[in-house]
C-alpha positions in Angstrom: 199.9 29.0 61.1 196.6 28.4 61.7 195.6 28.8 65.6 194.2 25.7 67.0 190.2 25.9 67.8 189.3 28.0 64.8 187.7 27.0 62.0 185.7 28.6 59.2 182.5 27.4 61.0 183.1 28.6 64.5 184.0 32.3 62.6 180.9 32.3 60.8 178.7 31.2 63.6 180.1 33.8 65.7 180.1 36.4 62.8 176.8 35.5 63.0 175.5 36.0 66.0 177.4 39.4 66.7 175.9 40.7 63.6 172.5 39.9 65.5 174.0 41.8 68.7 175.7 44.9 67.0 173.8 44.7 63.4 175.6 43.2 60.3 177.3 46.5 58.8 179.0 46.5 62.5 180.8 43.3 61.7 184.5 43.6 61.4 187.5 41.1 61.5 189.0 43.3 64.5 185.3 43.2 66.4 185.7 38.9 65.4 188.9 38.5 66.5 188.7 40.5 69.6 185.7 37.6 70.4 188.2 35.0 70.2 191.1 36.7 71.7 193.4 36.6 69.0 195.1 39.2 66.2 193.3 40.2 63.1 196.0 38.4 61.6 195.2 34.8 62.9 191.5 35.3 60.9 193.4 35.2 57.3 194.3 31.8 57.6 190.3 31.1 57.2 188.5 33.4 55.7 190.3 35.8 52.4 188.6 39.6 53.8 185.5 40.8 55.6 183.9 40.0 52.0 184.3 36.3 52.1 182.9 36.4 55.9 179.7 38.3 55.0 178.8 35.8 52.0 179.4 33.3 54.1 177.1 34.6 57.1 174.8 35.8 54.8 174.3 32.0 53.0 174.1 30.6 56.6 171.2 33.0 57.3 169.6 32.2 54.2 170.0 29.0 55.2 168.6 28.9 58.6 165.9 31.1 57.4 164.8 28.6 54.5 165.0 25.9 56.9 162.5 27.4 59.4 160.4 28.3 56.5 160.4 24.9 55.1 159.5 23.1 58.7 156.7 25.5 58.7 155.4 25.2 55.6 155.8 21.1 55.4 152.2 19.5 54.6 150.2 22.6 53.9 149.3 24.2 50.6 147.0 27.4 49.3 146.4 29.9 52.0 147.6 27.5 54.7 151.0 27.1 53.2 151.4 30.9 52.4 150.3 31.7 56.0 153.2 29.6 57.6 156.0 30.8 55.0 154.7 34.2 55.9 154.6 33.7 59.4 158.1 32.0 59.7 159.8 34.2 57.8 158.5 37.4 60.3 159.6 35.4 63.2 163.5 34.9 61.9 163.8 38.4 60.1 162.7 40.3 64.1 164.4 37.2 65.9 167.6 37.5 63.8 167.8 40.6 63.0 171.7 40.9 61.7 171.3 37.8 60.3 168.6 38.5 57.9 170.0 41.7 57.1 172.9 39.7 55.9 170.8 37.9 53.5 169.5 41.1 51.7 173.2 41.3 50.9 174.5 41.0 47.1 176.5 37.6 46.9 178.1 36.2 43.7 175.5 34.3 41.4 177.8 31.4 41.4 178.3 31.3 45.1 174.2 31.3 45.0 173.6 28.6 42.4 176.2 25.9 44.2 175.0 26.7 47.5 172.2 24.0 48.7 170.3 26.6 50.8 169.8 28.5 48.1 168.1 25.5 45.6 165.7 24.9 48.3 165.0 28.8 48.8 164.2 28.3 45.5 162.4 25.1 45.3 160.1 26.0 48.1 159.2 29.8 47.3 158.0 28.6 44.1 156.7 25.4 44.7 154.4 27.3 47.2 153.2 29.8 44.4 152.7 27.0 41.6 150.1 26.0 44.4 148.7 28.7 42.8 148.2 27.8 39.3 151.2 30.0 38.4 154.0 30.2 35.9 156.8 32.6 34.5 156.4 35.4 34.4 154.1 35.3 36.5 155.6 33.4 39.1 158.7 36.2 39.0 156.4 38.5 39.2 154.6 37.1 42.8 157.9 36.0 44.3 158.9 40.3 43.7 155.4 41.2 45.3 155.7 38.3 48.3 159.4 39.7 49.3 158.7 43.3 48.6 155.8 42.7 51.5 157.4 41.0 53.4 160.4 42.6 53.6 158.8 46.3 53.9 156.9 45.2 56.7 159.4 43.3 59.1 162.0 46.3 58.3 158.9 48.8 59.4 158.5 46.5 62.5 161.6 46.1 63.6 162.5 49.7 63.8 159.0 51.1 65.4 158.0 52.1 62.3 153.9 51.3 63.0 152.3 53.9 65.4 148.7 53.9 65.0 146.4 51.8 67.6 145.8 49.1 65.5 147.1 45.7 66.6 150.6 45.2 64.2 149.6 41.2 64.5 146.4 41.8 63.0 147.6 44.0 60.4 150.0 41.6 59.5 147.5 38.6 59.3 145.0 41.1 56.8 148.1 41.7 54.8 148.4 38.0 54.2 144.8 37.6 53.3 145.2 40.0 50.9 148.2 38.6 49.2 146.4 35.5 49.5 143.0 36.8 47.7 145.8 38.7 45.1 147.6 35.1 44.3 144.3 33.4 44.0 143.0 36.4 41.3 146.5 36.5 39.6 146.3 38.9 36.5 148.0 36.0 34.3 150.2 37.2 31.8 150.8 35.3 28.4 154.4 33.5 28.3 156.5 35.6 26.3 155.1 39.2 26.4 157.8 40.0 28.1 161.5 39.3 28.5 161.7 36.5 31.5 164.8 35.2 33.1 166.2 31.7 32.5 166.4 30.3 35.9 165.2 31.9 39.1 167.4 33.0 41.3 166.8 33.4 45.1 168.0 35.8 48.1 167.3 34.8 51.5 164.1 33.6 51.3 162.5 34.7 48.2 163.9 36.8 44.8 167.4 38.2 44.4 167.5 41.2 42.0 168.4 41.0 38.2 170.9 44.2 38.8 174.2 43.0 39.6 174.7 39.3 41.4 173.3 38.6 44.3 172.3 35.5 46.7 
């Protein structure tokens, strides 16, 4: 019987934001459930296992994240465009941080391509590098670089990682002008030299992986 003032939504949501409290790999049905006062039991009737309820925190992230991005980015184009994706995307990742952990998370390709978030991540990561004069592989090969930056340096960030005297702000703005400058001088690669996927497909707010599905 399903208890009355649960649904999907509100779990998620919460799942959520305790991920953000306790981290994401500290999210647990009994951790949810103690939240809303009820037995483990009463979560089955909404969500299958812990599985289901970290795909489905993890495309609400990517979702959230996209949107911020997207608000961000809205009107601009070249370096202006790439500053704001950049900048928005630092901003959730140390403001949310169990919730963009959860989008680093491997989700089922289907779940991916039928999930709206996911299309926009999509639409707006590489609409912004076209901006650029680019196209496959190359474009693959920019989003890879753009998340691998990205991504390196908020995890660095977030854990103390940067010691030296030199202001983390300002490093992070020169690392931006230099993807900017290496976008701009793109080593372009003929079509077809390489193998090149299909259809792009998008984690959080850039590239998911080839290896294994993912969101």
């Amino acid at each position: 019987m399903v208890r009355v003032g649960l649904s999907v939504e509100r779990l998620v949501a919460a799942a959520a934001d305790l991920a953000d409290e306790v981290g994401f790999d500290h999210v647990s049905l009994s951790a949810l459930a103690r939240r809303f006062g009820v037995k483990d039991a009463s979560l089955y009737s909404h969500v299958r296992n812990l599985q289901e309820l970290r795909t489905r925190v993890a495309l609400l992230a990517g979702g959230e994240m996209i949107d911020r991005i997207a608000a961000d980015v809205a009107g601009r184009a070249g370096k202006d465009a790439l500053r704001a994706f950049a900048g928005a995307y630092r901003a959730y990742a140390l403001a949310h941080p169990g919730r963009y952990a959860a989008t680093q998370i491997r989700v089922d390709p289907a779940l991916a391509a039928d999930s709206p978030a996911m299309r926009r991540t999509a639409e707006i990561t590489y609409g912004m590098l076209r901006g650029y004069g680019l196209a496959e592989p190359d474009l693959t090969d920019a989003v890879r670089l753009l998340r691998s930056t990205f991504h390196g340096y908020c995890a660095l960030e977030a854990t103390g990682g940067f010691h030296a005297a030199r202001d983390v702000q300002a490093s992070w703005d020169k690392a931006v002008d230099a993807l900017h400058t290496a976008l701009t001088h793109w080593p372009r690669e003929t079509p077809g030299t390489h193998e090149t996927r299909g259809t792009h497909e998008t984690r959080g707010a850039l590239e998911a992986p080839e290896e294994g599905p993912r969101s």
